[in-house]
NUGU-347800 format. One line per field, with one value per residue: residue in three letters; x, y, z of N, C-alpha, C in turn. Coordinates in pm, whole numbers. Each point is the difference from the previous one (the first is absolute). Layout:
! residues N
residuo = [ALA|...];
n_u = [X|...];
n_v = [Y|...];
n_w = [Z|...];
ca_u = [X|...];
ca_v = [Y|...];
ca_w = [Z|...];
c_u = [X|...];
c_v = [Y|...];
c_w = [Z|...];
//
This chain:
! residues 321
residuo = [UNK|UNK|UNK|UNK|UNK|UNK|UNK|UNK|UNK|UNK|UNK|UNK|UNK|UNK|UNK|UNK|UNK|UNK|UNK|UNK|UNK|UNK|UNK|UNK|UNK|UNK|UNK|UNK|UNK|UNK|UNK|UNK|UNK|UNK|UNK|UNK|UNK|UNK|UNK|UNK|UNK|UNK|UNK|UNK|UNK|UNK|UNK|UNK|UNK|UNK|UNK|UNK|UNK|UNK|UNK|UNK|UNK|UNK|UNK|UNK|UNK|UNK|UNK|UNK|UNK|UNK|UNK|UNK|UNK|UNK|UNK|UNK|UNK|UNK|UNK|UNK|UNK|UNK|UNK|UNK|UNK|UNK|UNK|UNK|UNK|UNK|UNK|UNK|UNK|UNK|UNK|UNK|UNK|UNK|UNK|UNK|UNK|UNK|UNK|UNK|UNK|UNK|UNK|UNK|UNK|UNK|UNK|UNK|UNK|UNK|UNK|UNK|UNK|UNK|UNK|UNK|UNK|UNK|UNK|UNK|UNK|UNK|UNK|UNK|UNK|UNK|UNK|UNK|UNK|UNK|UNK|UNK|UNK|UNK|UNK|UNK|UNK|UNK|UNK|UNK|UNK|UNK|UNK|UNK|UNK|UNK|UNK|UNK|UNK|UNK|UNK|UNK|UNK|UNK|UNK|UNK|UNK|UNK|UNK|UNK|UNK|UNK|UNK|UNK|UNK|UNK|UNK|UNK|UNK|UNK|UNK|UNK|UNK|UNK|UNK|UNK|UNK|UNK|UNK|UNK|UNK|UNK|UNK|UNK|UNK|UNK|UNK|UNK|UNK|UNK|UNK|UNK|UNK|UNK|UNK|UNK|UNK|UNK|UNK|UNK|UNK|UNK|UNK|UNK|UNK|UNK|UNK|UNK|UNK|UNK|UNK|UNK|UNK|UNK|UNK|UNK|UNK|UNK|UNK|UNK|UNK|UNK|UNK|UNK|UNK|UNK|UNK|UNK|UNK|UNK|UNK|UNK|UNK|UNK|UNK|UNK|UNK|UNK|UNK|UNK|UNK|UNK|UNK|UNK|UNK|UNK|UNK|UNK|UNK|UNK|UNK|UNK|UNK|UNK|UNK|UNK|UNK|UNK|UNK|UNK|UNK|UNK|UNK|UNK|UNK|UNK|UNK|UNK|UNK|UNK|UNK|UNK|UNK|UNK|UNK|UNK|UNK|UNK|UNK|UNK|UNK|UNK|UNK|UNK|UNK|UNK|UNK|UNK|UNK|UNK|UNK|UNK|UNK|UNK|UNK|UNK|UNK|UNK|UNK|UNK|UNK|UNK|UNK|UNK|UNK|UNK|UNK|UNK|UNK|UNK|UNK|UNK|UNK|UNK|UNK|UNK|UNK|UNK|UNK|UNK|UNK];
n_u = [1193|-35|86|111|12|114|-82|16|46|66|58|53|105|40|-45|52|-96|-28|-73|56|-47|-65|-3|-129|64|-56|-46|59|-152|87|-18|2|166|-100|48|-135|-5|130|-30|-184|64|93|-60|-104|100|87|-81|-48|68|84|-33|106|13|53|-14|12|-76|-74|-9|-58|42|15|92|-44|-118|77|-29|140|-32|-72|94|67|-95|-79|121|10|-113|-1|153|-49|-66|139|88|119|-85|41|19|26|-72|132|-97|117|-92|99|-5|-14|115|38|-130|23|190|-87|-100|104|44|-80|-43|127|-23|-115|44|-39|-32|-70|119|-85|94|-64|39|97|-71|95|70|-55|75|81|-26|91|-89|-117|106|66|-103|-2|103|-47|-103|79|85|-130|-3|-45|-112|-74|58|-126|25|-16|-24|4|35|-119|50|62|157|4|-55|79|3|76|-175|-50|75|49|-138|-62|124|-25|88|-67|27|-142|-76|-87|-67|-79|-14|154|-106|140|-68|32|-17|-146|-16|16|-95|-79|46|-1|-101|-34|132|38|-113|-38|-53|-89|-84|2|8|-116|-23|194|-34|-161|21|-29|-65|-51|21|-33|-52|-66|4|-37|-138|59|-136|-81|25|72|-16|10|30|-37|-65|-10|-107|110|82|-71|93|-8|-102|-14|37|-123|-71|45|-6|-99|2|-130|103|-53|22|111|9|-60|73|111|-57|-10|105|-58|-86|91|77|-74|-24|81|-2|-95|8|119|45|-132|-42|57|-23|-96|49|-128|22|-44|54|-52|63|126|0|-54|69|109|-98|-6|101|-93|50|77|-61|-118|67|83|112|-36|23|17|-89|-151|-31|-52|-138|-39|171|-26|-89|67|110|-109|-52|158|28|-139|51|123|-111|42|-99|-94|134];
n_v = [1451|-105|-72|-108|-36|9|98|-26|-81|18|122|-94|-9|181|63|-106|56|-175|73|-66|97|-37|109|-72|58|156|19|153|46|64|-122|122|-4|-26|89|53|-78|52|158|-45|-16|63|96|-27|-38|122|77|-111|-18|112|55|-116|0|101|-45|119|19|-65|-140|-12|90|-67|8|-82|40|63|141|5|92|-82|-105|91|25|-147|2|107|-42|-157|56|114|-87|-20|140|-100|-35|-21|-71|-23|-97|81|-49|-35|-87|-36|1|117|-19|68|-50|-182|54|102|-126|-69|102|14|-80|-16|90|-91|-74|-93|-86|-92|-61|-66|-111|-20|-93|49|60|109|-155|-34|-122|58|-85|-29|8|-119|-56|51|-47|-61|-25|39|-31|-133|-2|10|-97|39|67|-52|-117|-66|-104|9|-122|22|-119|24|129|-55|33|-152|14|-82|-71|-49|75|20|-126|0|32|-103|-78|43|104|82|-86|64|-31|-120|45|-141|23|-123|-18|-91|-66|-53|85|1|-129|-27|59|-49|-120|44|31|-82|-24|14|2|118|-111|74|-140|30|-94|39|-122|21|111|-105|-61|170|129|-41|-20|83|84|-8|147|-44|34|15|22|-52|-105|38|107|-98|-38|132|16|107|-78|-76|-45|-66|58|118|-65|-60|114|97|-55|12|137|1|-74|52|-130|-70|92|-54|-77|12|108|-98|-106|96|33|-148|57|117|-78|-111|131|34|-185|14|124|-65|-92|-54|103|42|-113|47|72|-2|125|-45|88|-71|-98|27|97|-74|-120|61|44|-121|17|50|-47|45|17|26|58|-96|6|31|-156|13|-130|121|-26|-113|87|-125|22|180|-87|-28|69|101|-82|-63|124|45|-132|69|72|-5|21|-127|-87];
n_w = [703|90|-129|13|-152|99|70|-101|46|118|-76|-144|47|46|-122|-93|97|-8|30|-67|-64|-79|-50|-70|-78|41|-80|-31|-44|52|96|95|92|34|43|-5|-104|-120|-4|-101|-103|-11|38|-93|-83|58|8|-104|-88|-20|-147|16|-152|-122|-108|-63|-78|55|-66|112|31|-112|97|-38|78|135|-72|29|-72|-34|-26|-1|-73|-36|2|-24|-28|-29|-10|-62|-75|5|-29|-18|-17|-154|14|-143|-95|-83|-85|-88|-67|-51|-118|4|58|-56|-67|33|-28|-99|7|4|-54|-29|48|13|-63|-34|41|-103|11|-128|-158|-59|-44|-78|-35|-102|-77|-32|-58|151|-38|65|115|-112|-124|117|57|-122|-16|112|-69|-86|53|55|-76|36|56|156|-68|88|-46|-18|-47|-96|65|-159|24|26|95|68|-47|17|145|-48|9|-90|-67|141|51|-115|-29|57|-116|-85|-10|-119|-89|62|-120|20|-111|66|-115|38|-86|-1|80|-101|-106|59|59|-127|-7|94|-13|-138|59|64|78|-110|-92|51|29|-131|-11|-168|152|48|-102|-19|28|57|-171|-10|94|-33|-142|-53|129|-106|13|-153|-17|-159|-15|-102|66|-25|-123|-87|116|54|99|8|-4|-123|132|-86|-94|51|15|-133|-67|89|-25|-135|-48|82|-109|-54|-54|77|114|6|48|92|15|-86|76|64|-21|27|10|82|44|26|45|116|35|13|102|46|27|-11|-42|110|48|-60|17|42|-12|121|-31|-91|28|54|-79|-63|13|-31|-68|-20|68|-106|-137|-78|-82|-68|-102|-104|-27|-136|17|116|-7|-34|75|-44|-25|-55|32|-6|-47|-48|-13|-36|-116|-72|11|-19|-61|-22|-5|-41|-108|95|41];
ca_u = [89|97|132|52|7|47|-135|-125|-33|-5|-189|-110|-54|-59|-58|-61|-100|-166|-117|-38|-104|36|-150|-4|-55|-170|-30|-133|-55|108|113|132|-34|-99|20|-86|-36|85|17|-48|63|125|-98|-47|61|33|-111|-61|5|143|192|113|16|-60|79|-17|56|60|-13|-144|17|38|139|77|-71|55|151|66|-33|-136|71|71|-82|-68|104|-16|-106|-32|80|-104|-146|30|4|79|-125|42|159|-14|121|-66|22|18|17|-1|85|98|95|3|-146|-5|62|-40|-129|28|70|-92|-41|109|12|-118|-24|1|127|79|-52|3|19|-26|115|-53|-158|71|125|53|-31|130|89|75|-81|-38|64|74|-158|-33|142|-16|-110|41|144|-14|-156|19|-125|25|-92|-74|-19|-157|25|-132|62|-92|15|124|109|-43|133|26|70|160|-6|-93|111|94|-23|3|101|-58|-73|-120|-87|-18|-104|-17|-149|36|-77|-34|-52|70|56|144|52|-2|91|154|-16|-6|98|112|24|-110|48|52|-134|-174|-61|-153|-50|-83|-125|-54|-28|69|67|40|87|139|46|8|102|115|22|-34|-64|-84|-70|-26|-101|-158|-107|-44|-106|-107|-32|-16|-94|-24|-119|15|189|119|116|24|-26|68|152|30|-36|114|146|-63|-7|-65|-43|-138|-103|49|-58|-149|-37|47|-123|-131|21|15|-100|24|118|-95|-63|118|56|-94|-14|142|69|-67|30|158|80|-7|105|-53|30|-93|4|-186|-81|90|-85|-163|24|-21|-102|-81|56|21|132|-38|45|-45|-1|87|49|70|-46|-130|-91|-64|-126|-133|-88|7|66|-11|-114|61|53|-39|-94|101|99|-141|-44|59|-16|109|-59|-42|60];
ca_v = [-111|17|-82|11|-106|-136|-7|-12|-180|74|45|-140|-111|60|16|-108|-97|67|1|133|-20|117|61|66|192|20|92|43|1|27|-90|41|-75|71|56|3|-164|-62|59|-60|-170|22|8|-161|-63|21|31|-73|-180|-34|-108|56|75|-7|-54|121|7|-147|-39|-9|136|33|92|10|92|146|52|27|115|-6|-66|127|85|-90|-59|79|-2|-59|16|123|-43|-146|111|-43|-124|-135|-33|-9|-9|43|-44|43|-61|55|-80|89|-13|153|25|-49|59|94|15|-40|139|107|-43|7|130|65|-79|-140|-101|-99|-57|-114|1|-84|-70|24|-135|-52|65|-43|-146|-66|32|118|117|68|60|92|109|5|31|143|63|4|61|168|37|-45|-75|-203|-60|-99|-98|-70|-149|-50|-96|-12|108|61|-130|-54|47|-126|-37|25|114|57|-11|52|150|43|96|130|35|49|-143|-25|-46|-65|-87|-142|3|-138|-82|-89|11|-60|139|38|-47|33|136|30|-37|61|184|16|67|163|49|29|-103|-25|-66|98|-64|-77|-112|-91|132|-38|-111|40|17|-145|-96|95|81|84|99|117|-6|53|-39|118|-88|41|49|-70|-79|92|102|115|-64|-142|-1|-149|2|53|-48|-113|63|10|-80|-132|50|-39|-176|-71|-48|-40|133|35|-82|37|139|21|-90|93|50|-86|18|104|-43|-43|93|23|-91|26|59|75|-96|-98|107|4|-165|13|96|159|74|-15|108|45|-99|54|140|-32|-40|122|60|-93|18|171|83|56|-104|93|-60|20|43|-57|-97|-99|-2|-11|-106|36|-30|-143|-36|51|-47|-126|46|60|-85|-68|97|18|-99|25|109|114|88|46|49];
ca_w = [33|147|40|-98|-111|76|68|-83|1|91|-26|-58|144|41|-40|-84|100|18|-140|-126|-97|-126|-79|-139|-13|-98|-106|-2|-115|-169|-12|90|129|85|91|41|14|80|148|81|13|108|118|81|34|81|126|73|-5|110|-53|14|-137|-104|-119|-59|-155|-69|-118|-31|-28|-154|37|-165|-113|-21|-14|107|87|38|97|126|34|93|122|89|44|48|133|85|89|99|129|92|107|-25|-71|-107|-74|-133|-113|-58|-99|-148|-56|12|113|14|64|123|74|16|84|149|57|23|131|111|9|81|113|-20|102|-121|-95|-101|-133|-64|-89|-136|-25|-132|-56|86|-4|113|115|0|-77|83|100|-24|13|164|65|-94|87|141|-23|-64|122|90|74|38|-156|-8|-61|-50|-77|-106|-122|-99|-115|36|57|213|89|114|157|-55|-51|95|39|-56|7|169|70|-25|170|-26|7|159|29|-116|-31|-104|-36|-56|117|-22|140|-45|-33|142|137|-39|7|143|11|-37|50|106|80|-51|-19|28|-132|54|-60|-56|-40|121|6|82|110|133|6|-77|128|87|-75|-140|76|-60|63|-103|-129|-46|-102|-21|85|209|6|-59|83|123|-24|140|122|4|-59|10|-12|126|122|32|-42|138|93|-31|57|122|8|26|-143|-8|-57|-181|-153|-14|-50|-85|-94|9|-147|-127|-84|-95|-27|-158|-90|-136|-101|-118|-55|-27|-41|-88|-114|-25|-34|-149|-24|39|85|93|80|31|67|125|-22|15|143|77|-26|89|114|98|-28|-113|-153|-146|-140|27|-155|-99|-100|90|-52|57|88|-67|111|27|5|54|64|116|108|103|100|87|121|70|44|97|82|2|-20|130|114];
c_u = [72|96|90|55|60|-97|-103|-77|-51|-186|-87|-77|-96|-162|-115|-52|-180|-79|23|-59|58|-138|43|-71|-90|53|-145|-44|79|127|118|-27|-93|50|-56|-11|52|95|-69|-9|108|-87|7|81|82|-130|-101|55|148|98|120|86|-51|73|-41|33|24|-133|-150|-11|-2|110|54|-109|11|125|67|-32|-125|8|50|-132|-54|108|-45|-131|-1|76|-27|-109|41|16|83|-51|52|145|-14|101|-67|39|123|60|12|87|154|71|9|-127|22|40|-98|-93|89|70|-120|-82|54|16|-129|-27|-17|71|33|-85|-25|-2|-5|116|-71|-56|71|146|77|-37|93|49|114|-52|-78|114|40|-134|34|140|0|-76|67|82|-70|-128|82|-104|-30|-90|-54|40|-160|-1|-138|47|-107|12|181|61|-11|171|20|74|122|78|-23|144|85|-77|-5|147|-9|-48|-138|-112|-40|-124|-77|-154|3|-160|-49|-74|4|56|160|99|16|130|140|70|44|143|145|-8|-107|50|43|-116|-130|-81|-148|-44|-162|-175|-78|-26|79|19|30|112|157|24|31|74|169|60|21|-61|-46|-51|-44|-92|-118|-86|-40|-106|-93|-69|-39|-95|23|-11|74|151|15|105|81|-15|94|176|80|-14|147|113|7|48|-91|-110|-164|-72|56|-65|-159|-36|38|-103|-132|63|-7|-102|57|132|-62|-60|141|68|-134|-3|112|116|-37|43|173|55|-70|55|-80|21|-123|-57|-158|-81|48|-102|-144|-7|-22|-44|-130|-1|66|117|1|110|43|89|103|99|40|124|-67|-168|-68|-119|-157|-100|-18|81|1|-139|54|67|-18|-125|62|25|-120|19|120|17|132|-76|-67|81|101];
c_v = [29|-50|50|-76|-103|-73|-52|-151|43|53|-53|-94|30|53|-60|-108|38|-45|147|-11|40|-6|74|134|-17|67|97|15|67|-72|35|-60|40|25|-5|-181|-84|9|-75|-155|1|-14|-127|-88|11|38|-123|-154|50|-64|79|66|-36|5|82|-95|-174|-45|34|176|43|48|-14|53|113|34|55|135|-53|-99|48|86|-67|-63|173|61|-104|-28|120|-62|-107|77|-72|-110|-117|16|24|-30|18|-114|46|-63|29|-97|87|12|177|63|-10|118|131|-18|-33|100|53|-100|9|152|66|-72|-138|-101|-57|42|-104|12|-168|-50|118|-128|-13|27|-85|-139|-75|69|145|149|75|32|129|126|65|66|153|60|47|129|170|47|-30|-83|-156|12|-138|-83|-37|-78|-47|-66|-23|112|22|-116|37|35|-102|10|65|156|52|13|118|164|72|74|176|83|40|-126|-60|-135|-81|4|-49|-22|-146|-86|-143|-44|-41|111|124|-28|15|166|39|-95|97|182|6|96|138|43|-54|-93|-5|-67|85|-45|9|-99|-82|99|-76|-105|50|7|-130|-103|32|81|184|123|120|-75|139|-10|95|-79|95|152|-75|-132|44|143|82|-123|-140|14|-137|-38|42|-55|-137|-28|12|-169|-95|76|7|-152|-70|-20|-55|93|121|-108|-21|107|3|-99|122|31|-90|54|96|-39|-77|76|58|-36|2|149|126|-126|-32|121|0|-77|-13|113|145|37|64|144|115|-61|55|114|-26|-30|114|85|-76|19|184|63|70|-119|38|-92|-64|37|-154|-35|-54|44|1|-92|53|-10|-122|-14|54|-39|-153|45|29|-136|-85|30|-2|-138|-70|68|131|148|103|46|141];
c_w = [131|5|-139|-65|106|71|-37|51|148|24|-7|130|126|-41|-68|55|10|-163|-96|-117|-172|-58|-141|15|-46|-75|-32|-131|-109|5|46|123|83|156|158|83|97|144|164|54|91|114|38|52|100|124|4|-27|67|-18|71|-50|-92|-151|-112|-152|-39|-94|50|-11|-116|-57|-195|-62|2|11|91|71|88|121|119|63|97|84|83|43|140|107|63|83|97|142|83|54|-1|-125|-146|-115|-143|-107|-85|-106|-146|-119|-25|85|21|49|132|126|21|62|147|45|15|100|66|23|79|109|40|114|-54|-59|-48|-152|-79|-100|-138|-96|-173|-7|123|32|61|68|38|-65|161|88|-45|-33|136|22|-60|94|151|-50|-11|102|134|68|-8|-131|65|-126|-82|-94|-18|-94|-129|-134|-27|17|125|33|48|137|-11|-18|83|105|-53|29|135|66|-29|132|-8|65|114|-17|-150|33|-78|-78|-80|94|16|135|34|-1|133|60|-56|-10|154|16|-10|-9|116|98|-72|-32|30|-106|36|-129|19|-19|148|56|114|96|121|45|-19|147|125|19|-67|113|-95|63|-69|-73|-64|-134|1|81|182|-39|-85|80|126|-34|170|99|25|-55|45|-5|78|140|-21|-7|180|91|-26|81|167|72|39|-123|16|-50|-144|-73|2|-51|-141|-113|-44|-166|-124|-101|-86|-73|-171|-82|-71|-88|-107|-109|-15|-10|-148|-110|0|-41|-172|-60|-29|155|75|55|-19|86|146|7|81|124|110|26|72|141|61|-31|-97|-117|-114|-126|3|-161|-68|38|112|-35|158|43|-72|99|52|84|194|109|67|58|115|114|72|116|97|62|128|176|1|-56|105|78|-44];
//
């Protein structure tokens, strides 16, 4: 950490720019974090697709399928394999407010720049139950906390609520995970200027930067949409911040195909209330990364399932490039 708890929004603004990614862990054949894997995923993402940072431990990660030691272990691996390159922020989600504080002391202790923390998913159904979660957390960490607004699993952060937390000095930054364009703009309305706000989607990015005057996206789309040879996102992320939207928005149509493959084959499963994250795996694996199993209770991809996939993505060209 280079600042301090006053600092913290400060940082947020500085820092919390660009394309960043989050990735689900591998796992190796006796079901520990695979090391090795995931070491080489860092890689990639930083040496060839070139994110700007990276999002350690969130939902597509399995972060509630492991246990906290195991949690710290992979926050300090994967900020070892980042080597300073790029920025990082650790997951540290829990329904436990005391959990919460121990995983976010111990990132903040090894090096982290933020954290993110998710509303608690029980027991918390108003407004006041989440503020006084976040106010327990601010009150015992210095490090900038992120906001993670999933009204689907979690009481939504409204406008009202987001206002009121933003005064918190910790509280540098929101991922909006509603995808309610309504909810958005009231969001950006009422903490736009105090926090870092990245709408957790690729889809509106060019409309966020352009329009919203938005300057992060944070999601699993910029390594699942990019390969070594082909950075669309990139090229078109630069060309907007450049101003020169034509050639942003030509570069940004090249992605409709893959953009439909994810509403098929990661929306379409989430929005029925399975959790997508074999399909994220495979994907990636399709595309030169590493993947592998994933734990109970997410259900794995059957060969069938695994044979469209893969002929979809072929039919994209992204395999090739």
């Amino acid at each position: 950490m280079k600042y301090n708890k006053a600092e913290a929004k400060e940082a947020a603004r500085e820092i919390l720019r660009g394309i960043w990614t989050a990735m689900p862990y591998a796992w190796d054949q006796n079901d520990k974090f695979d090391e090795k894997s995931n070491r080489s995923n860092m890689d990639h993402i930083i040496n060839n697709i070139k994110v700007d940072g990276h999002y350690c431990s969130g939902n597509i990660a399995e972060f509630w399928s492991m246990p906290d030691d195991e949690r710290m272990y992979a926050h300090e691996v994967m900020l070892d394999q980042a080597r300073g390159k790029i920025p990082m922020i650790a997951g540290c989600h829990h329904q436990s407010v005391k959990q919460v504080v121990s995983l976010a002391k111990h990132a903040q202790d090894i090096g982290y720049d933020f954290i993110i923390v998710l509303t608690p998913y029980v027991a918390a159904r108003d407004d006041e139950t989440v503020y006084q979660f976040y106010e327990y957390i601010c009150a015992n960490v210095d490090i900038g906390i992120i906001l993670f607004n999933v009204p689907q699993n979690c009481h939504p952060i409204s406008a009202k609520l987001a206002r009121r937390l933003s005064k918190l000095d910790n509280i540098c930054g929101f991922k909006q995970a509603d995808g309610s364009p309504a909810s958005t703009h009231a969001i950006i309305d009422a903490v736009g200027k105090e926090l870092v706000i990245s709408v957790a989607d690729e889809a509106p990015w060019l409309t966020s930067m352009t329009q919203l005057g938005l300057q992060w996206l944070v999601n699993y789309n910029p390594h699942l949409y990019q390969t070594k040879e082909w950075l669309p996102l990139n090229q078109y992320t630069k060309a907007a911040q450049e101003g020169d939207i034509n050639k942003a928005t030509a570069i940004a149509k090249t992605l409709q195909p893959l953009r439909e493959l994810h509403a098929k084959w990661i929306m379409g499963y989430w929005n029925s209330g399975r959790m997508p994250i074999a399909e994220m795996k495979y994907w990636q694996e399709l595309i030169g990364m590493k993947g592998g199993k994933t734990r109970p209770p997410v259900i794995p991809m059957s060969d069938e399932m695994k044979y469209e996939m893969k002929k979809d993505l072929i039919a994209t060209g992204i395999i090739k490039k």
